[in-house]
C-alpha positions as CSV (number, residue, x, y, z in Angstrom):
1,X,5.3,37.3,17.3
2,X,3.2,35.9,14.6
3,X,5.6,37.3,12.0
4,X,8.7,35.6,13.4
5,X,7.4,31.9,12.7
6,X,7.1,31.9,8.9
7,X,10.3,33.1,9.2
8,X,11.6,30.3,11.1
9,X,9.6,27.8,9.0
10,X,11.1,29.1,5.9
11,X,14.9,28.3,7.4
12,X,14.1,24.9,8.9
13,X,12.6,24.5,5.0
14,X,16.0,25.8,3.1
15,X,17.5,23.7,5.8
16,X,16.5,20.6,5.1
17,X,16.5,21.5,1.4
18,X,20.6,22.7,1.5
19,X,21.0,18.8,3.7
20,X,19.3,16.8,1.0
21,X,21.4,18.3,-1.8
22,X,24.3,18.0,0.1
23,X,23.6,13.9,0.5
24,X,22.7,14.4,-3.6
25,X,26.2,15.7,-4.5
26,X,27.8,12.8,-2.1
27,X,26.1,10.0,-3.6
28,X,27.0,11.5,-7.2
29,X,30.3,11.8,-5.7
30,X,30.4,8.3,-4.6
31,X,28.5,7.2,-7.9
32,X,31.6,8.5,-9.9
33,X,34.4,7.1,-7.6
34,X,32.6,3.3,-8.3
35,X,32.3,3.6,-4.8
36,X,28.6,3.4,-4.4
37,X,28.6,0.7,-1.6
38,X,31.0,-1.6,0.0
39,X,30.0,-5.3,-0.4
40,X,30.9,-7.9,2.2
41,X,32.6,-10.6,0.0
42,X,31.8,-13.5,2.4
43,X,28.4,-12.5,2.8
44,X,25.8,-14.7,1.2
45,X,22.8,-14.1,-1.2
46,X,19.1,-14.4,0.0
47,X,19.0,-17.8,-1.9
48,X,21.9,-19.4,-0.3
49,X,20.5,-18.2,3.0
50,X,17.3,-20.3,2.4
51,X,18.8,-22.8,1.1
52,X,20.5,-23.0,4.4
53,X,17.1,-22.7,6.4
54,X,16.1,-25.6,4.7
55,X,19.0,-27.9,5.3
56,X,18.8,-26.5,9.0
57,X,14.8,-27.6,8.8
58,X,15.7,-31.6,7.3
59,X,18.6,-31.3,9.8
60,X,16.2,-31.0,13.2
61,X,13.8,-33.0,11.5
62,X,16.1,-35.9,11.1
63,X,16.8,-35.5,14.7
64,X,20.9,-34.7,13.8
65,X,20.6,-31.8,15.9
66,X,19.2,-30.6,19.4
67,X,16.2,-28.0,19.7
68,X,18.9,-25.7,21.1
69,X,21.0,-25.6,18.4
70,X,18.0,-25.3,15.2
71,X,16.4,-22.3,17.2
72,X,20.4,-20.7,17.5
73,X,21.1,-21.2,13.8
74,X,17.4,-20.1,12.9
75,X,18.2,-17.2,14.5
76,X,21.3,-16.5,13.0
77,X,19.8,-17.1,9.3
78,X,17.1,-14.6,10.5
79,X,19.4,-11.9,11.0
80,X,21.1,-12.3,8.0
81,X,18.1,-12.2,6.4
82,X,16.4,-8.6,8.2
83,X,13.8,-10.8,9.5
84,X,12.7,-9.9,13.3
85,X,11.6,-12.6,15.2
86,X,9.4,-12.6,18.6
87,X,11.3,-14.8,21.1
């Protein structure tokens, strides 16, 4: 029995060596079709997004908008963003 598990630790180890060279060769792949990513053309840049926050911020604090509103658009910019927020 004791002989059987380096055994199967060597094929879970050529495995998951075989899988990452497999992703390797795709992303080369991808790399020389230009088609490294796909970019969402309406989607805006980290600046733009807090530039937004901040007009968002004067916004509330000028009282144009309700509580309701800032915290749904805050939340909106978050996500955009990656940032997780504790509601």
């Amino acid at each position: 029995m004791a002989k059987s598990r380096p055994s199967i630790q060597k094929r879970l180890r050529e495995k998951n060596r075989m899988e990452k060279n497999a992703m390797k060769r795709e992303r080369r792949a991808q790399r020389a079709e230009g088609t490294d990513e796909e970019v969402d053309p309406d989607a805006l840049t980290e600046d733009q997004l807090y530039e937004q926050f901040a007009q968002l911020n004067q916004r509330f604090a000028e009282k144009q908008i309700d509580q309701e509103t800032f915290e749904k658009k805050r939340a909106e910019i978050y996500e955009q963003l990656g940032i997780e927020v504790d509601v």
